[in-house]
C-alpha positions as CSV (number, residue, x, y, z in Angstrom):
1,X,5.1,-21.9,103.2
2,X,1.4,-20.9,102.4
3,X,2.5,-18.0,100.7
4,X,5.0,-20.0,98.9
5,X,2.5,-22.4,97.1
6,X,0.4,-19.3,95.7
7,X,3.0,-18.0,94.2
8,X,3.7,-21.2,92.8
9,X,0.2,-21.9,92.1
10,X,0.1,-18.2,90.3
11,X,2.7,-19.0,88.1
12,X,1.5,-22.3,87.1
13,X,-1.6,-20.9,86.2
14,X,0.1,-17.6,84.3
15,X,2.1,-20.6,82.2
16,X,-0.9,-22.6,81.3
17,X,-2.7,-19.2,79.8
18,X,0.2,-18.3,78.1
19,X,0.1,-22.1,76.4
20,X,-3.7,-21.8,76.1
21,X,-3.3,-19.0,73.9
22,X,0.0,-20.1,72.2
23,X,-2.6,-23.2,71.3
24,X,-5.2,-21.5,70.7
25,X,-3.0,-19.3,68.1
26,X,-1.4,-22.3,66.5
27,X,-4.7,-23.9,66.0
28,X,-4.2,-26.7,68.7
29,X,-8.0,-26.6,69.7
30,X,-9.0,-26.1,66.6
31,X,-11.6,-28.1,65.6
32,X,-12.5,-27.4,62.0
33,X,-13.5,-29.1,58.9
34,X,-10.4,-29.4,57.1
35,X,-10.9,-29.6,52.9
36,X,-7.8,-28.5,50.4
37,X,-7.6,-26.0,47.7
38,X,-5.4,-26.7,44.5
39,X,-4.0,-23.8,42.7
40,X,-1.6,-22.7,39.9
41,X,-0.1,-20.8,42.2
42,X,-0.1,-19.3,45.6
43,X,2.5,-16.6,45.1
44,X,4.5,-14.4,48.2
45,X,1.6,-12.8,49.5
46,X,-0.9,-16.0,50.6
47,X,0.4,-17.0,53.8
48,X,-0.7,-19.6,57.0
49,X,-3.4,-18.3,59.3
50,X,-4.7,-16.4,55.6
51,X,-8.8,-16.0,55.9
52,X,-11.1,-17.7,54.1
53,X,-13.9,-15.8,53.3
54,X,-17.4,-16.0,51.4
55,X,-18.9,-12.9,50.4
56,X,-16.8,-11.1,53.0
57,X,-17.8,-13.1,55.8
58,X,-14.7,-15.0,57.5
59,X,-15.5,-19.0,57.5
60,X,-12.2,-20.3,58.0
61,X,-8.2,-19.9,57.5
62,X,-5.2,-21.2,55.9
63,X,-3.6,-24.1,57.9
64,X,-0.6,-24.6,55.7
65,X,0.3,-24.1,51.9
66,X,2.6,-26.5,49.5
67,X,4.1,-26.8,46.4
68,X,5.1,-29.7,44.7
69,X,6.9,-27.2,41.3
70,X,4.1,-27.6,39.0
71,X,1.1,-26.7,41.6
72,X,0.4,-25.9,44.9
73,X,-1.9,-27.4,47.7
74,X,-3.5,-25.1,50.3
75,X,-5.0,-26.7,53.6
76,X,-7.8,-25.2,54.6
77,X,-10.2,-25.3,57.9
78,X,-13.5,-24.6,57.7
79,X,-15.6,-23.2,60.9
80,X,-18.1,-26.1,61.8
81,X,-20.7,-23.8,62.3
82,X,-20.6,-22.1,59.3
83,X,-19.5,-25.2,57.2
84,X,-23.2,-26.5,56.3
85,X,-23.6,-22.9,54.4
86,X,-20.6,-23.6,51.9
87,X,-22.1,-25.8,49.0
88,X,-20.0,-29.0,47.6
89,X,-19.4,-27.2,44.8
90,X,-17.9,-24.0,45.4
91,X,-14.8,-22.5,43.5
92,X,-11.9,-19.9,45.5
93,X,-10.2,-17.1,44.3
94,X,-7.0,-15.7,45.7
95,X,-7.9,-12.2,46.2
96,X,-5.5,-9.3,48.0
97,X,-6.6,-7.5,50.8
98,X,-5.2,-4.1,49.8
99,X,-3.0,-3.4,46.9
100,X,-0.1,-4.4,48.8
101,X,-1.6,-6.0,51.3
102,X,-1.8,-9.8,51.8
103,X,-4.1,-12.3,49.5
104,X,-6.5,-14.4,51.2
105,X,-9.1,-17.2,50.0
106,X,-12.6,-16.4,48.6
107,X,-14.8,-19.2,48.6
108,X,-17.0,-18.3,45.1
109,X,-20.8,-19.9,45.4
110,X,-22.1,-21.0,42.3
111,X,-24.9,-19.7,40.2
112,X,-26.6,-23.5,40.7
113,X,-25.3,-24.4,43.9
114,X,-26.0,-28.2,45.0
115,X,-27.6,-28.9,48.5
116,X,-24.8,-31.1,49.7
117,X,-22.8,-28.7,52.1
118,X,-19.0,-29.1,52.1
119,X,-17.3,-31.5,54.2
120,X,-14.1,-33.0,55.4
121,X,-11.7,-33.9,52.9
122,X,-13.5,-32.3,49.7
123,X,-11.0,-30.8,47.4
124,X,-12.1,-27.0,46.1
125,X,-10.8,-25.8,42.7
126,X,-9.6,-22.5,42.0
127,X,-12.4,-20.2,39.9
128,X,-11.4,-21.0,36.3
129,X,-14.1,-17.9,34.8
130,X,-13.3,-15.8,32.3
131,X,-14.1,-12.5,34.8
132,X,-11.7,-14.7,37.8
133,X,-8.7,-14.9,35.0
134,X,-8.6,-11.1,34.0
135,X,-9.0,-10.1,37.5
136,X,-5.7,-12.7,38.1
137,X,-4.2,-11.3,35.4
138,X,-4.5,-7.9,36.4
139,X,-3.0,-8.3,39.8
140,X,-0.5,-9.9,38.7
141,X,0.5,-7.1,36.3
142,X,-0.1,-4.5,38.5
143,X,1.9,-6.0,41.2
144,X,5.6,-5.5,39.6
145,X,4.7,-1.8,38.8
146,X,3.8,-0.9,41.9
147,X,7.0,-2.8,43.6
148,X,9.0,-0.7,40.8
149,X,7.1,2.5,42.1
150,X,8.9,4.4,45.4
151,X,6.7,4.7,48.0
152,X,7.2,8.5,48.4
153,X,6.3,9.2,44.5
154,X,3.2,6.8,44.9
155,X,2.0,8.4,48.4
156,X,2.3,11.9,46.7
157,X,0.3,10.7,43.7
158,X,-2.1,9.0,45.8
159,X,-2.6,12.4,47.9
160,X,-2.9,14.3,44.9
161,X,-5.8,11.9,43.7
162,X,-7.8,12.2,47.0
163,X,-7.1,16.1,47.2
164,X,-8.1,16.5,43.4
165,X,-11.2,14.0,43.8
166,X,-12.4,15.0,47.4
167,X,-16.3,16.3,47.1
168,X,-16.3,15.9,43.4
169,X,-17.7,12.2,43.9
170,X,-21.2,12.8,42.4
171,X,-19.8,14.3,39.4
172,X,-17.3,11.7,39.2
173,X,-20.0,9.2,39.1
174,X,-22.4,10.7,36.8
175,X,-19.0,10.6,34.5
176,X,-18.8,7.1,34.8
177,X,-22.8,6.5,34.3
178,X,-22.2,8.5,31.2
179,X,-19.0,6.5,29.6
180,X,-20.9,3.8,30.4
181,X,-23.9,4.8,28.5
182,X,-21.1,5.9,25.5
183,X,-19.5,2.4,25.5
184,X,-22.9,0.9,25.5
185,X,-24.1,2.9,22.4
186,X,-20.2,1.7,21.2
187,X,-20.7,-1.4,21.2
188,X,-22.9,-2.2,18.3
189,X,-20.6,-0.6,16.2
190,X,-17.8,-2.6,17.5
191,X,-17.9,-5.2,14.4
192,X,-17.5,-1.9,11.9
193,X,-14.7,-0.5,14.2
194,X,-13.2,-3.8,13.9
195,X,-13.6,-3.7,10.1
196,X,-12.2,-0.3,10.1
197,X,-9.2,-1.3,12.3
198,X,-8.7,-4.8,9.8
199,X,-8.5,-2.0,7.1
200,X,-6.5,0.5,8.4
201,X,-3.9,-2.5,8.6
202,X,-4.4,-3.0,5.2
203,X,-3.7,0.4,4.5
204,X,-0.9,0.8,6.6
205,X,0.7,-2.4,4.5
206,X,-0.3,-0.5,1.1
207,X,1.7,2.7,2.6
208,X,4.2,1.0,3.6
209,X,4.9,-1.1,0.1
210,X,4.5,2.3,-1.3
211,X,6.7,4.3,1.2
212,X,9.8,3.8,-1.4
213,X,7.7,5.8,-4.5
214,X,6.4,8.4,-1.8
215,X,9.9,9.8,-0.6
216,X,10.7,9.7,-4.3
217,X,7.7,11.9,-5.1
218,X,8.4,14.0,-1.8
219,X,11.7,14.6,-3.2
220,X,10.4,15.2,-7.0
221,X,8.0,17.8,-5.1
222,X,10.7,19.6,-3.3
223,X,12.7,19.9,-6.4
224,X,9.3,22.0,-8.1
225,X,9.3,23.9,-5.0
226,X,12.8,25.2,-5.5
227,X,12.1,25.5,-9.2
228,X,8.8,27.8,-8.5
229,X,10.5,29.7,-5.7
230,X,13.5,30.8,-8.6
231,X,10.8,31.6,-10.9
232,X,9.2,33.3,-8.6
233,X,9.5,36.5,-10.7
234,X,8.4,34.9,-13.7
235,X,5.2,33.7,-12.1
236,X,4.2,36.9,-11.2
237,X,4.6,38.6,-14.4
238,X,2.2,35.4,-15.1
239,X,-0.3,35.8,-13.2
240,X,-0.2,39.3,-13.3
241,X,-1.1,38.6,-17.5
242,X,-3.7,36.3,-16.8
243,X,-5.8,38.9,-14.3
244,X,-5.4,41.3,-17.8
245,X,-6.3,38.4,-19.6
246,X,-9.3,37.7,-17.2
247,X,-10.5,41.1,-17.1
248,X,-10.6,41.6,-21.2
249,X,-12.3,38.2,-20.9
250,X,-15.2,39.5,-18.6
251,X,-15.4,42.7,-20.8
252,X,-16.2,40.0,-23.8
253,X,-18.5,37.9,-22.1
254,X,-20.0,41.5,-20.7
255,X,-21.0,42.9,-24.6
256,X,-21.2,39.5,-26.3
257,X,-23.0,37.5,-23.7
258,X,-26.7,37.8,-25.3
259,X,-24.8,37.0,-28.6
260,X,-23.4,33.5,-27.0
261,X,-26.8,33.0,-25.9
262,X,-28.6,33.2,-28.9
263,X,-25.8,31.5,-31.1
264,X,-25.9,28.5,-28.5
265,X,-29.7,28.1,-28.2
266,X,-29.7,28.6,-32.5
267,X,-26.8,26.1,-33.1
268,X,-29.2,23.5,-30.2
269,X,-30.9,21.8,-33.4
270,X,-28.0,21.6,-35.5
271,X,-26.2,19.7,-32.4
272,X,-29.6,17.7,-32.0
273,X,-28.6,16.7,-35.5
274,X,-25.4,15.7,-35.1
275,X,-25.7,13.8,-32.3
276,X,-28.7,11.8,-34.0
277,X,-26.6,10.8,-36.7
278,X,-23.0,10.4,-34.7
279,X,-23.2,6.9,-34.6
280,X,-22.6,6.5,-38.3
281,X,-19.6,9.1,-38.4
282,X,-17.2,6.3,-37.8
283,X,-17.8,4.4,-40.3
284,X,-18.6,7.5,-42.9
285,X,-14.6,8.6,-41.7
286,X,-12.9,4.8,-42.3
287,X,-14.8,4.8,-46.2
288,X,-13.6,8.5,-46.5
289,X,-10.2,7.2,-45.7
290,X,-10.8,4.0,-47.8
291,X,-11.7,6.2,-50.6
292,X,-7.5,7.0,-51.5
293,X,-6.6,3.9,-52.6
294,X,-10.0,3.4,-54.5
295,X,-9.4,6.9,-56.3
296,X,-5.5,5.6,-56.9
297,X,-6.7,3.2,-59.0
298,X,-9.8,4.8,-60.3
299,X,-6.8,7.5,-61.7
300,X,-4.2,4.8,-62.4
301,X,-1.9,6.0,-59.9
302,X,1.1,3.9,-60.5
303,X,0.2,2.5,-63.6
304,X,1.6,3.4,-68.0
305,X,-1.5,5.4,-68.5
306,X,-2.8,7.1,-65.9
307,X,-5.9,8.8,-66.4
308,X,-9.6,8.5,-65.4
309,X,-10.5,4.9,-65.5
310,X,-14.9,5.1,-65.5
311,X,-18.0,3.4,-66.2
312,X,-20.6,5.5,-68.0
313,X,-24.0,4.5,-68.1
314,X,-26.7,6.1,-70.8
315,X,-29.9,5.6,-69.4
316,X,-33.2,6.9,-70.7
317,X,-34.5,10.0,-70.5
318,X,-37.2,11.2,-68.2
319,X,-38.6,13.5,-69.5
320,X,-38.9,17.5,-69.5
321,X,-38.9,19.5,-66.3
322,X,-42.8,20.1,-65.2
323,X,-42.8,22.7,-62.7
324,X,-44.6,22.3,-59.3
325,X,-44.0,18.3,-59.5
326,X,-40.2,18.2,-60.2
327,X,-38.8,20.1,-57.2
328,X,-36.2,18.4,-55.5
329,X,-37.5,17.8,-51.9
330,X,-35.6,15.7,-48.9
331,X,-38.7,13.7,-47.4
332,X,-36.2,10.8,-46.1
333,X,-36.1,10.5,-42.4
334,X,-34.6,6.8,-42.0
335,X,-31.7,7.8,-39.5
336,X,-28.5,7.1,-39.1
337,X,-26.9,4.1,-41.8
338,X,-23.8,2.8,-42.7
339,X,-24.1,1.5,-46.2
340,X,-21.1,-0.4,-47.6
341,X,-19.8,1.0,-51.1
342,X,-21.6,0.6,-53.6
343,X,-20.5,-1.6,-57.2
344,X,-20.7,-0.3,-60.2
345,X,-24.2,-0.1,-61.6
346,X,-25.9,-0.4,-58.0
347,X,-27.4,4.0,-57.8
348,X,-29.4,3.0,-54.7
349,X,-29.1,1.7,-51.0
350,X,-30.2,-1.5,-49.8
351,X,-32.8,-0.5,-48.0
352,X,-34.8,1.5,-51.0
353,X,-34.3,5.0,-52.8
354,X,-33.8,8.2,-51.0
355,X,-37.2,9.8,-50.9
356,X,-36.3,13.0,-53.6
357,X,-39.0,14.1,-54.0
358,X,-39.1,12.5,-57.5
359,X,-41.0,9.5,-59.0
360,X,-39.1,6.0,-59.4
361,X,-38.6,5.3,-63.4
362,X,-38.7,2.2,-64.6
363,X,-36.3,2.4,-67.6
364,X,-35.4,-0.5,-69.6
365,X,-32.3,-1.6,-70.2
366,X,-29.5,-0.2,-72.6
367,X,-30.0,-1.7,-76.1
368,X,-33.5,-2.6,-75.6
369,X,-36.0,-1.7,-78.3
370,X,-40.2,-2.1,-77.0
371,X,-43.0,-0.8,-79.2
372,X,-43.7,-1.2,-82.9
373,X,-41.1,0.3,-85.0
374,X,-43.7,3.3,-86.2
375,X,-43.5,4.7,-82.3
376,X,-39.9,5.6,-83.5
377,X,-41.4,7.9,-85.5
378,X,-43.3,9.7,-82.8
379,X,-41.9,13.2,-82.2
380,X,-41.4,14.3,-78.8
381,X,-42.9,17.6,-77.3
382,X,-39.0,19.0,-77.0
383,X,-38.4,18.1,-80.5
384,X,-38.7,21.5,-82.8
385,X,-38.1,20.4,-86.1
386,X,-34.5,19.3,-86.4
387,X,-34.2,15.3,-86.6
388,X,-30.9,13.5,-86.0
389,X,-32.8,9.9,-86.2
390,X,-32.4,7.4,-83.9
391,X,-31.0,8.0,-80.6
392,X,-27.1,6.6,-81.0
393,X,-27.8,5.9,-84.9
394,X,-25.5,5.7,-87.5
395,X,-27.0,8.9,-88.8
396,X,-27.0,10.6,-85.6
397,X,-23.3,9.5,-84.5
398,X,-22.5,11.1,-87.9
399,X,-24.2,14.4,-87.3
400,X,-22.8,14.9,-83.8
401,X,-19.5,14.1,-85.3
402,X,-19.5,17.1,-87.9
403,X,-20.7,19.5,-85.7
404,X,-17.7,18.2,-82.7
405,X,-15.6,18.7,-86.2
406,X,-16.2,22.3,-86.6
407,X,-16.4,23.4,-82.7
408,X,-13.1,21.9,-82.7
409,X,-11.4,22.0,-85.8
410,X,-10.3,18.8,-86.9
411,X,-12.3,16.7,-89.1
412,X,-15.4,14.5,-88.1
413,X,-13.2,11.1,-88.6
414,X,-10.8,12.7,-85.4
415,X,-13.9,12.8,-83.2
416,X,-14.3,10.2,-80.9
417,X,-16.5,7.5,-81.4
418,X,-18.1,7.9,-77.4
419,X,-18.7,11.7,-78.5
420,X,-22.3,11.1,-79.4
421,X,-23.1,9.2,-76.1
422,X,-22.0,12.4,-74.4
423,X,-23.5,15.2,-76.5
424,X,-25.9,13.4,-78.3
425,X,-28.5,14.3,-75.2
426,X,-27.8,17.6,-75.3
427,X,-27.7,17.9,-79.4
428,X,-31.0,16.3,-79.5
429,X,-34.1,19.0,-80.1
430,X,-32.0,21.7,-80.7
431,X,-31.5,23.9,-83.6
432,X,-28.6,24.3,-85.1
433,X,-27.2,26.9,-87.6
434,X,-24.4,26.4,-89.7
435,X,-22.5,30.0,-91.0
């Protein structure tokens, strides 16, 4: 009977350590600080009994995790004795343990964390920083290529990246100190590169409007290929001439060079010259060409009686020739002028007399008689002995006409009457014999 009761007694006690640690695995004695997490969502791999962690250190599990459709609630419990470490205001992150492994909560302290610890009932919210959404964003990516990945092919790959890696970790991580050191001298020029990229775009549009008229000139182009290729022959005999041609050229330039030289460092003030006085060549080439019509009419082109149409002026003389003082000399150095053409009776630009070399004359005008009527009388130096009278004088006109008469044959009263104002000048002083 004795014997029969500790058995008994040995099974009741086996039962209630198998139910103590059923409990105790269910979380029956367990006597933590519950506070709930709201996420997004929770996805396949956060499960119940999941660890809560801060910087590593486990602090708690997952009691049990809902979802209403739009969100999800995740019941937490926090280990009392570590409870009075987690600040109010701490954030959580779903992180996996492995790449395929199961996610679990990390509790994220705060840069500023307030000294009110966490307690029952507080609600945490999920880690909304920018570095917490790409890291999200990554797993989540990552997650369906790895599922679509066989395990053999990605065990093989992952062998071949330890064999291939395995002692080369220094040089691995000087590479990485330097591509960081490269990205950080990168990054300043990140605006241009943006720039760049902005107009490559730009350019890519331009091509792209413009890809129509390149296949057209791609096509052109092949078409002057196959034109070149049948004239192939052709272009040889071409080039062939030009390398004669070349070489007679160098044998030129060779005995003539010096002569080039000299012709181009003589012909240097002529050019000065011309290029002082180009400004005016315009308008000296639209009078030239104005000048056709004016001579049309001048030479009654077109007209009953064409024939030189002119305006002759007698003007006084100036005296004889006096060597030493008379030479004609260019002394005028105004530059370049455009003068408009002139009217008749107007010898002389706006802008003064061309300095000659000779002395302005003030001559009176045609038809004017000045000093008493005895000066009349006064012989000139040229005169030597003849005298026809006064200049344009009955007398003289009829002189001049007799002597027109004979050189010509006709008789005095067929001589024009403007002969005199033409020869008269020349008549006047001179000798003339009579046979």
């Amino acid at each position: 009977m004795r014997r029969r009761l500790q058995g008994l007694l040995f099974v009741v006690v086996l039962l209630a350590l198998v139910a103590l640690s059923i409990g105790e695995y269910a979380g029956a004695f367990d006597r933590g600080v519950p506070v709930t997490l709201q996420v997004d969502r929770v996805g396949n791999q956060l499960a119940e009994k999941a660890d809560v962690k801060v910087r590593g250190l486990d602090v708690g599990r997952v009691t049990s995790v809902t979802t209403n459709g739009a969100a999800a609630t995740v019941e937490l419990s926090i280990d009392p004795d570590k409870v009075d470490l987690i600040p109010s205001n701490v954030s959580a992150r779903l992180v996996p343990k492995t790449l395929f492994g199961e996610r679990y909560v990390s509790l994220v302290l705060p840069d500023g964390p307030k000294a009110q610890p966490l307690s029952a009932g507080d609600v945490i919210p999920m880690d909304r920083s920018a570095s917490a959404r790409e890291l999200e964003r990554v797993l989540d990516g990552l997650l369906p290529l790895l599922t679509a990945v066989e395990p053999q092919d990605l065990a093989v790959t992952l062998g071949s990246m330890s064999q291939a890696l395995e002692g080369r970790g220094e040089n691995l991580g000087q590479t990485l100190v330097n591509l960081q050191q490269l990205t950080s001298g990168l990054r300043p020029s990140i605006p241009d590169l943006q720039a760049d990229i902005t107009e490559l775009a730009d350019f890519a549009a331009n091509v792209d409007e413009a890809a129509p008229d390149l296949l057209d000139a791609l096509e052109d182009f092949t078409v002057t290929s196959r034109t070149v290729v049948e004239q192939r022959a052709q272009l040889r005999e071409l080039l062939t001439s030009v390398t004669e041609a070349s070489d007679d050229l160098r044998g030129f330039l060779d005995a003539n060079g010096d002569n080039i030289v000299a012709l181009a460092d003589s012909a240097r003030p002529t050019l000065a010259t011309l290029a002082r006085y180009a400004p005016e060549f315009p308008c000296l080439f639209n009078q030239l060409a104005g000048l056709v019509p004016r001579l049309d009419e001048a030479f009654g082109a077109g007209s009953d009686s064409p024939g030189l149409r002119a305006t002759i002026e007698i003007v006084a003389s100036q005296g004889k020739y006096i060597p030493d003082q008379d030479e004609p000399r260019y002394l005028d150095d105004r530059g370049p002028r455009c003068y408009p053409i002139m009217i008749p009776g107007q010898d002389q630009p706006p802008d003064g007399p061309f300095e000659d070399g000779t002395e302005p004359h003030d001559n009176p005008p045609v038809g004017t008689q000045f000093g008493d009527a005895e000066d009349f009388d006064a012989v000139p130096s040229s005169y030597s002995g003849a005298d026809m009278g006064v200049p344009n004088s009955p007398g003289e006109v009829q002189v001049v006409n007799e002597l027109l008469a004979l050189q010509q044959g006709t008789s005095p009263e067929a001589v024009p009457a403007w002969s005199t104002m033409l020869v008269g000048p020349l008549y006047r002083g001179t000798e003339v014999k009579l046979t």
